[in-house]
C-alpha positions in Angstrom: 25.1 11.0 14.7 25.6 14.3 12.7 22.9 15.5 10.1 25.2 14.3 7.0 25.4 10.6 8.3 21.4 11.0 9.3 21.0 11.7 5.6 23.1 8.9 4.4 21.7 6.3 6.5 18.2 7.0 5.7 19.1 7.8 1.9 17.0 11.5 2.1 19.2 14.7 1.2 20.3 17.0 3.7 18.0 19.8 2.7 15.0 18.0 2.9 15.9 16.8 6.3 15.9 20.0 7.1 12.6 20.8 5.4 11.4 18.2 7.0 12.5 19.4 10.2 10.9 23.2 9.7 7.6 21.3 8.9 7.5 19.2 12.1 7.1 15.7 10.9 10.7 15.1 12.0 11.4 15.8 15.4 14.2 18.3 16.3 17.3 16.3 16.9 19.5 16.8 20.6 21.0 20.2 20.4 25.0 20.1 21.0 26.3 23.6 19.8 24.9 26.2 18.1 23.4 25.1 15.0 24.4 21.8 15.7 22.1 18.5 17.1 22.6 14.6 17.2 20.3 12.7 16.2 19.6 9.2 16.6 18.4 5.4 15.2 14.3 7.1 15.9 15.2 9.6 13.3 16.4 7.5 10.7 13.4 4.9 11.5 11.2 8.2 10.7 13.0 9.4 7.7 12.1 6.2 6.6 8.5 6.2 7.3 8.1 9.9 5.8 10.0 8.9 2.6 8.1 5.7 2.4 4.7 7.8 2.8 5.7 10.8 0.2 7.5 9.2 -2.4 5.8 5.8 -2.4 3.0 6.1 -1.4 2.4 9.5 -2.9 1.3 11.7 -0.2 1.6 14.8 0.4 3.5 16.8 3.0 -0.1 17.8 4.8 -1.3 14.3 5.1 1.7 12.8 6.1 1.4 15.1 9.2 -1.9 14.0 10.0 -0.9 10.6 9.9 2.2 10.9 11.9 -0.4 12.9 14.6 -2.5 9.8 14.3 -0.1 7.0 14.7 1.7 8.9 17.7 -1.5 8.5 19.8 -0.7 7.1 23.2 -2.3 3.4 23.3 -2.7 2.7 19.8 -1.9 -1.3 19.0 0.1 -1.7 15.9 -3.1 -3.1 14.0 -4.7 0.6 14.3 -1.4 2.3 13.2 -1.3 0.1 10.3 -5.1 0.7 9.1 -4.4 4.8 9.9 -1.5 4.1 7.3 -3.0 2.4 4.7 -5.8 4.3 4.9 -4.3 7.4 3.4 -2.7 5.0 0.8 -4.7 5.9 -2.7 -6.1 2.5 -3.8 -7.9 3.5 -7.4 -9.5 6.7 -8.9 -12.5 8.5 -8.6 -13.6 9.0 -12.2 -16.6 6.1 -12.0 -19.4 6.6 -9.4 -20.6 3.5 -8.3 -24.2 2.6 -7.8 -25.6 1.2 -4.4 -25.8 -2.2 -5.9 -22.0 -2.1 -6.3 -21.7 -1.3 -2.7 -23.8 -3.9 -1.5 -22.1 -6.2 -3.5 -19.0 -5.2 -1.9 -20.3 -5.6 2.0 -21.6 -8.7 0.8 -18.1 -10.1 -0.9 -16.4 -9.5 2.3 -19.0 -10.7 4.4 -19.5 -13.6 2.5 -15.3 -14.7 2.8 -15.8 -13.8 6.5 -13.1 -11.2 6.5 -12.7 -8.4 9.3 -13.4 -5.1 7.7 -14.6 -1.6 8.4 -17.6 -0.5 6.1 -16.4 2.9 6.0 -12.7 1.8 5.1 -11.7 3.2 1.9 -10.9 -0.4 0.5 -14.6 -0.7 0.6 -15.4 2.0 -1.5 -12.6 1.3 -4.1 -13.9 -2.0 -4.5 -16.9 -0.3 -4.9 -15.7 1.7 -7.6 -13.8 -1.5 -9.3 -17.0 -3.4 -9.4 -19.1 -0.7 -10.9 -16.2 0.1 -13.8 -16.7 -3.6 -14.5 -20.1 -3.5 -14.8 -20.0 -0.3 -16.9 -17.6 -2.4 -19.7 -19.9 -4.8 -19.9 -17.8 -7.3 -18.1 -19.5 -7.6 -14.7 -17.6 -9.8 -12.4 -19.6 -12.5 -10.8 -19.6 -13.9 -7.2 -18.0 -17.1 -8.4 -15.0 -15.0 -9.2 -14.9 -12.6 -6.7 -14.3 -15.9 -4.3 -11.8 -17.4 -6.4 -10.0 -14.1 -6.5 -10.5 -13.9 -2.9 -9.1 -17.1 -2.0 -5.9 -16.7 -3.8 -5.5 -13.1 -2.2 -5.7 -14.3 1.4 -2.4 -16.4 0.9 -0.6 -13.0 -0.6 -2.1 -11.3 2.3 -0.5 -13.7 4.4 2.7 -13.1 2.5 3.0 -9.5 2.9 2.2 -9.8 6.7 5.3 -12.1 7.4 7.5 -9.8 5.6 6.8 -7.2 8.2 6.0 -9.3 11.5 9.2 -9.5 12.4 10.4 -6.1 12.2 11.5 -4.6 15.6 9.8 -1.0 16.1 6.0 0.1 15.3 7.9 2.6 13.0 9.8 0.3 10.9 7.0 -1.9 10.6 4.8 1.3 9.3 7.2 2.6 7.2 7.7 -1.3 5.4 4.1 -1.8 5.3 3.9 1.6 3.5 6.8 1.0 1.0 5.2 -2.8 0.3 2.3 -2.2 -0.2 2.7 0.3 -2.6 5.6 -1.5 -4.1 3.9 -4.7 -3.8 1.1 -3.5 -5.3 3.2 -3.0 -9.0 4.6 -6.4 -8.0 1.5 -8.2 -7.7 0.2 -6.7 -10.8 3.9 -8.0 -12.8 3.6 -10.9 -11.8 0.3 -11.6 -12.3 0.6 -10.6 -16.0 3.7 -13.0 -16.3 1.2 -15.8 -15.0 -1.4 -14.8 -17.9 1.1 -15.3 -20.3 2.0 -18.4 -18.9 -1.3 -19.5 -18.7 -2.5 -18.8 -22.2 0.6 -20.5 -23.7 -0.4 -23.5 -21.6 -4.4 -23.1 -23.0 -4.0 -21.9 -26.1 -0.4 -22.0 -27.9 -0.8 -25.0 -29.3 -3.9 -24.4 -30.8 -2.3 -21.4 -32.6 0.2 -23.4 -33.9 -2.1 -26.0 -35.2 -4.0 -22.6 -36.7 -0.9 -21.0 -38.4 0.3 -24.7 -39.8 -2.8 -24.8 -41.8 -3.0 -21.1 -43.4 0.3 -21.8 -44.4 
């Protein structure tokens, strides 16, 4: 295919194809005159990924290299090339230090569910960090909690996997577990407010009813 249909089918302009291109992230398509190249489905599967990466997920041009380095690595199985993704994916910020008992409370929550995990993944520290901004309110969350929570985020986890199992390249499933997570991310946190408000209507509705019956 020609540049213009490259761009349509991935959805990314012409010129930042070819910015793309000048960069190196995307690689140079199969020359057939001067000026001229074809390109083919691996270039719109990495359009894809790089959009997915920089708009989504909020990278920037530099750091999308390194990742694209990373994940082109002869050897690598798809679970690496999914953690060196997600890695680079900013979880929270960096405005709240958090203390050492905040990180041993995080090795110990993930320990404790029996979850695989890397101690010097960045998840760890951003739980970490959400720990120790809790703590800081005044509203410390305790271990009964943390398990509840945990329980119910296995079974999203499990959701979020499926939707990208069955893809049929390592960069489609990269460039979808990018875009989801990131997307699913805003998602979870929608939904999850839709679900308060359904769940304080069922506790306390009622009850504020019964409240505004009598002032009247």
């Amino acid at each position: 295919m020609r540049i213009a249909e490259l761009s349509e089918r991935a959805g990314v302009p012409i010129p930042t194809i070819k910015y793309y291109l000048r960069e190196g992230i995307l690689p140079r398509g199969e020359p057939t005159g001067r000026n001229q190249a074809r390109y083919g489905a691996e270039h719109v599967h990495r359009l894809r990924l790089i959009r997915a990466l920089v708009t989504v997920g909020g990278l920037p041009i530099t750091t999308v290299r390194e990742v694209l380095a990373e994940v082109a690595e002869p050897g690598l199985g798809l679970h690496t090339k999914l953690g060196l993704v997600m890695r680079r994916i900013p979880l929270v910020g960096t405005d709240i230090e958090p203390e050492e008992e905040d990180r041993e409370r995080a090795l110990a929550f993930v320990a404790r569910q029996g979850w695989f995990f890397y101690e010097d993944h960045p998840a760890m520290d951003a739980l970490a960090v959400v720990l120790a901004g809790h703590r800081e309110a005044g509203h410390p969350v305790d271990d009964a909690s943390l398990d509840r929570y945990a329980a119910a985020i296995e079974q999203v986890a499990r959701v979020d996997l499926d939707r990208v199992g069955d893809l049929p390249t390592s960069e489609e499933v990269l460039e979808a577990a990018a875009a989801k997570t990131v997307l699913g991310d805003t998602l979870f946190t929608v939904l999850r407010r839709l679900a308060q408000i359904d769940e304080s209507a069922k506790r306390y509705l009622d009850e504020d009813e019964h409240r505004s019956a009598r002032e009247d």
